[in-house]
Every structure is written in structure tokens, then in C-alpha cells.
DONU-11938 format. One line per field, with one value per residue (C-alpha): residue number from 1; x, y, z; residue in three letters. Coordinates in nm, 2 decimals, decimal comma, padded with zeros to 4 digits, always signed. Example, Ala and Ser with C-alpha at 12.3 -4.5 7.8 and 13.67 -1.06 7.14 Angstrom:
BEGIN
n c(1_2)
xx c(+01,23_+01,37)
yy c(-00,45_-00,11)
zz c(+00,78_+00,71)
res c(ala_ser)
# end
This chain:
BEGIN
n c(1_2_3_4_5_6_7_8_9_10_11_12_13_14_15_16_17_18_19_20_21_22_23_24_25_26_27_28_29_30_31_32_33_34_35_36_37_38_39_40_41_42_43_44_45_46_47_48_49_50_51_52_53_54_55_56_57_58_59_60_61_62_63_64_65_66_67_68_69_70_71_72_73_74_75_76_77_78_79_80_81_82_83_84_85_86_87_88_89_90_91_92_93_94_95_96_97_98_99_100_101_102_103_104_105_106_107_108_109_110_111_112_113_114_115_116_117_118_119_120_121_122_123_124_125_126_127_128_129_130_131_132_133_134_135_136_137_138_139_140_141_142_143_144_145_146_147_148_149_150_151_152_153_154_155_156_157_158_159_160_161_162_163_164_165_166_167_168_169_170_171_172_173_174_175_176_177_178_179_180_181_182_183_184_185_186_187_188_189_190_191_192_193_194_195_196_197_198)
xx c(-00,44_-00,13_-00,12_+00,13_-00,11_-00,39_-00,17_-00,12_-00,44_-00,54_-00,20_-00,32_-00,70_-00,64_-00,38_-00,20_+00,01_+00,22_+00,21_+00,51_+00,52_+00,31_+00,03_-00,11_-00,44_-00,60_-00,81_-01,11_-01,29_-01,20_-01,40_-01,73_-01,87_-01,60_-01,33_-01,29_-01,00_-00,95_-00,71_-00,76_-00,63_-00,66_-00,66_-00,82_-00,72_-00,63_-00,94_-01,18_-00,99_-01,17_-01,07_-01,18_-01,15_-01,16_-01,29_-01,29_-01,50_-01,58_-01,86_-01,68_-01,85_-01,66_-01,36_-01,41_-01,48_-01,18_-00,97_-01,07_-01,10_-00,82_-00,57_-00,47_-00,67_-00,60_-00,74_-01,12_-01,34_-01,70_-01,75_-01,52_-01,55_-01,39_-01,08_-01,21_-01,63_-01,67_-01,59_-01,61_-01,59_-01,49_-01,48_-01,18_-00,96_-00,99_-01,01_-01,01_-01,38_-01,38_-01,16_-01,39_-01,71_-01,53_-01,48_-01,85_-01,93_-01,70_-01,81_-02,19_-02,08_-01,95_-02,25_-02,50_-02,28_-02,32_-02,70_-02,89_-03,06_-02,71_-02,54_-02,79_-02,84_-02,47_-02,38_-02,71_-02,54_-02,18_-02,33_-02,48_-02,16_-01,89_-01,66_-01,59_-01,22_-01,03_-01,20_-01,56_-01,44_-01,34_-01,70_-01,85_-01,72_-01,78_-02,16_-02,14_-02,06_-02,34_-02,57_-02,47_-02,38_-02,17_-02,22_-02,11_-01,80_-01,74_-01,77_-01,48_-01,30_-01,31_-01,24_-00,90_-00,84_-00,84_-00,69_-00,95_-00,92_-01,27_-01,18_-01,11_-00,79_-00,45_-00,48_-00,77_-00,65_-00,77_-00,73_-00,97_-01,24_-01,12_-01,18_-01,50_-01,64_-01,66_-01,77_-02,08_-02,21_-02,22_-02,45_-02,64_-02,70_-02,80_-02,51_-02,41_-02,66_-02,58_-02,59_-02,75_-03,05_-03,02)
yy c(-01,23_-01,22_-01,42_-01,69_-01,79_-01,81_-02,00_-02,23_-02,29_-02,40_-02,62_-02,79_-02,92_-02,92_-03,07_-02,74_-02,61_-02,34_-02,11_-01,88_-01,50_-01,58_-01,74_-02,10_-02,30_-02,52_-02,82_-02,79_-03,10_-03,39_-03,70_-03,86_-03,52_-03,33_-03,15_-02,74_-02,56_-02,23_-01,94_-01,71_-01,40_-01,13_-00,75_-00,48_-00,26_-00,41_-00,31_-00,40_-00,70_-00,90_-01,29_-01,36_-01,71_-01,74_-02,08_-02,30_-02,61_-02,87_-03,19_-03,55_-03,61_-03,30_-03,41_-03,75_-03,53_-03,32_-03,57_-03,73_-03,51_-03,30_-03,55_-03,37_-03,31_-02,92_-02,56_-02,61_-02,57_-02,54_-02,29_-01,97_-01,74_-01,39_-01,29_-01,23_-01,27_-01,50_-01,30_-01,20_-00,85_-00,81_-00,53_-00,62_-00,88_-01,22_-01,50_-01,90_-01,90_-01,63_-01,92_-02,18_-01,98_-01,90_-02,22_-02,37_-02,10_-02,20_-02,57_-02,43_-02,25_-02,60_-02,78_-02,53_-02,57_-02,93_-02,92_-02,91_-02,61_-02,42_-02,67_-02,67_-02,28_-02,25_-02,52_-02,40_-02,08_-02,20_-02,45_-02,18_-01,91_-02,07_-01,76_-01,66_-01,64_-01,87_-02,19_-02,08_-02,25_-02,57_-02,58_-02,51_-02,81_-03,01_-02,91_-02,99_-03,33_-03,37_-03,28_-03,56_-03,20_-03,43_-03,15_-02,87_-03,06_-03,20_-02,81_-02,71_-03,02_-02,92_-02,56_-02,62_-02,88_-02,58_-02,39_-02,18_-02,13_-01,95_-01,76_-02,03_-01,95_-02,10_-02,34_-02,50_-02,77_-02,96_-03,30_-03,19_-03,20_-03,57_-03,68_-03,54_-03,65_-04,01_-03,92_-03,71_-03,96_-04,21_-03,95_-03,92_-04,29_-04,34_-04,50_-04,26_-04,06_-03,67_-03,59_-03,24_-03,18_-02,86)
zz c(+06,52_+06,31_+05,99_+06,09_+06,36_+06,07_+05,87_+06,18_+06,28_+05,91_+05,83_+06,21_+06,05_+05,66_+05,40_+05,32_+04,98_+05,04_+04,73_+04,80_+04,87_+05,21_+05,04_+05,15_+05,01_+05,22_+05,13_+05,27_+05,07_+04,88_+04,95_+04,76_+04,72_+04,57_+04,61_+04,76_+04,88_+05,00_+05,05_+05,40_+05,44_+05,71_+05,64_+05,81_+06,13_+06,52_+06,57_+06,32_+06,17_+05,87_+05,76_+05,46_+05,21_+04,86_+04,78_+04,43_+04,40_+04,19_+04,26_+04,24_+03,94_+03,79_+03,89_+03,72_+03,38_+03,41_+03,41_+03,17_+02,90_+02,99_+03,17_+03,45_+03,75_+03,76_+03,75_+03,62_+03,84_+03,86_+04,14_+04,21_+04,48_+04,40_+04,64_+04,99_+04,92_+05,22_+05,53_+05,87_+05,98_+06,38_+06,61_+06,75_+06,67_+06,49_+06,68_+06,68_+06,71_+06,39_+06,20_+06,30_+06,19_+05,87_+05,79_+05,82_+05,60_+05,36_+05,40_+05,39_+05,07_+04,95_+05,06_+04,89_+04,53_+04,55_+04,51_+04,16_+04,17_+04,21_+03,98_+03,69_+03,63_+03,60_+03,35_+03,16_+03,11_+03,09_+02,79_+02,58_+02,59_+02,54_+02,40_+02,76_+02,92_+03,20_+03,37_+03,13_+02,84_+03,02_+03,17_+02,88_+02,68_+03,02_+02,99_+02,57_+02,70_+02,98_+02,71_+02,47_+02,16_+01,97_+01,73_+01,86_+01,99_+01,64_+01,48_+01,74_+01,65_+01,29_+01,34_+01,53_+01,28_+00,99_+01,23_+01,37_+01,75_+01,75_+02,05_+02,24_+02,53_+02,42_+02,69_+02,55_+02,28_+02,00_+02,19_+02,46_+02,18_+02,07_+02,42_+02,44_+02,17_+02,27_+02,60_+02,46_+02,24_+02,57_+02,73_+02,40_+02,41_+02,75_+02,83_+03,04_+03,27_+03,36_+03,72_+03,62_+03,45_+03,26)
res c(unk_unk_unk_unk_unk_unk_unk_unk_unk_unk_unk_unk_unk_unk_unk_unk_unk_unk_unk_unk_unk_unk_unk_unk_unk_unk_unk_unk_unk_unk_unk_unk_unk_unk_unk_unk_unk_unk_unk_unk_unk_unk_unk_unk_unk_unk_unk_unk_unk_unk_unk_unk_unk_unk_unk_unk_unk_unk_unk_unk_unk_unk_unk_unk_unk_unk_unk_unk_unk_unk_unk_unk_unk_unk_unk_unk_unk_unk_unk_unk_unk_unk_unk_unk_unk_unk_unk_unk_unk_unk_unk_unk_unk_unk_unk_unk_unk_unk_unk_unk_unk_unk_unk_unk_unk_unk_unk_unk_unk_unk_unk_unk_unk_unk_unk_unk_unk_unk_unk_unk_unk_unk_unk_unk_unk_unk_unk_unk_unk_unk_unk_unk_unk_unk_unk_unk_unk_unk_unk_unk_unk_unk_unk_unk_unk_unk_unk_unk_unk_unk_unk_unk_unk_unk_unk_unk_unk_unk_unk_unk_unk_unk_unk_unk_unk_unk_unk_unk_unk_unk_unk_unk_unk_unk_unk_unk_unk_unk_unk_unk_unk_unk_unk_unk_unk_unk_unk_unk_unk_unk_unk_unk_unk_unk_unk_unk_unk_unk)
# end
């Protein structure tokens, strides 16, 4: 299969972004659930082709918190597949039926992230580090929030205030922390109830 019939086949069943340089994302998901999208790529030899995705998700629930406390609806996501890790190896070449089995196992993938025994092990951890790079850090004040640490909010609130970054990326930014805040105390109270026990 040659990669412009990939990107065919894909841009015929999903909304499709094209990146530049060859590269198109896909989106998989966005409903009630949440949202997913993926990147395919071929590589291999004509006769042992692989197709591979790299996926990113992120429950609708997530969605609702990114936006809020950061205002935009872009790149944090809960879930992160590494370049390639869902794929299918062939002993000949790709084929349509290939692209539709790699597909329901990216929407099994999807389906699997969405439950609480996936979700609640990984905000657990993402809550307790929080000095880790990229999307990490945006989780991790995500899962400060679910848990209703007004504290440990406030105490990065403060620190960027003296000017203290405490390791956090340069993306990350003080009003992040002001909009959490609020939204912490509400699932402190009660008022708001976390979808995750963790």
C-alpha cells in the first residue's frame, strides 16, 4: 500500500488535519465520551509492511477541565501512545482490511482508557509527581483539582507569584493556578463530584 492511499482511506471515514511534511492526524473520537485522534504511518519492506498509529486521548470530562483552566482546548492530554506502539505487522502488503483492523484497535485502545481502573492509576501517579516534563504537569494540576488540594495549588500559586517556577515548563503559567483554585475548592465542598476515584 502506498501512503497516499493510507492517507485516503482515513481522510474518506475521519475529519482529517493535515500537519505538513506528509503528516495527517485523524480524529478518531470526539463525542460524549471524549475525544482521540491518531497519526498512521506505514514503514517496513513490500513484503513485510507494518501500519502503525500513534494515538492521544482525553475523557469528555477532561476536555471540560482543560478548558477551563487553561482556555484553550489544546495539547493535554490524558493518554499518549508513543510513535508507532499500536501496530500491525504483515507478511505482505497492507491492506484495507489491515486499516480497518487497525482502527478498532485504536478505538479498543480508546475504549479501555475510558474506564476507571485505567484512568485512576494514572492520575494517582500524575497527582503525586508533579516535577515531570510536557503534558505531566498539565495533568498533574488537573488531578490537584479532582482532589479538592487547594493547598498545593495555592503553594504553586505563591511560588510563581515570588517568582519561583519550581520546575514547572515555561508553558505552564501562573493563571492556570488562579483558575484552579476556584475549581478545587468546588470539589472540596461537594459541589463538584470527581469522575475518578483515586
Amino acid at each position: 500500500m502506498k501512503k497516499a492511499e493510507l492517507i485516503k482511506y482515513f481522510k474518506n471515514r475521519y475529519p482529517a488535519v493535515n500537519e505538513g511534511g506528509g503528516d495527517w492526524r485523524f480524529t478518531l473520537k470526539d463525542d460524549d465520551m471524549g475525544y482521540a485522534h491518531m497519526r498512521p504511518k506505514l514503514r517496513g519492506r513490500t513484503r513485510k509492511e507494518i501500519v502503525g498509529v500513534s494515538l492521544v486521548m482525553k475523557p469528555r470530562w477532561f476536555c471540560h477541565l482543560t478548558s477551563e483552566i487553561y482556555q484553550n482546548d489544546g495539547g493535554s492530554y490524558l493518554f499518549v501512545t508513543g510513535d508507532g506502539n499500536v501496530f500491525i505487522e504483515t507478511e505482505g502488503e497492507i491492506t484495507e482490511a489491515h486499516l480497518t483492523e487497525i482502527t478498532q484497535m485504536a478505538l479498543d485502545w480508546f475504549n479501555k482508557c475510558c474506564t476507571e481502573e485505567v484512568i485512576a492509576p494514572e492520575l494517582k501517579r500524575k497527582y503525586e509527581i508533579y516535577n515531570r516534563p510536557g503534558g505531566w504537569q498539565f495533568t498533574h494540576i488537573i488531578a490537584c483539582v479532582l482532589k479538592g488540594d487547594v493547598e498545593k495549588l495555592q503553594s504553586y500559586l505563591d511560588a510563581f507569584k515570588r517568582g519561583d517556577r519550581m520546575e514547572f515548563i515555561p508553558i505552564i503559567q501562573q493563571e492556570y493556578f488562579e483558575r484552579a483554585i476556584p475549581l478545587a475548592e468546588k470539589y472540596r465542598s461537594g459541589e463538584l463530584i470527581s469522575p475518578v476515584r483515586f
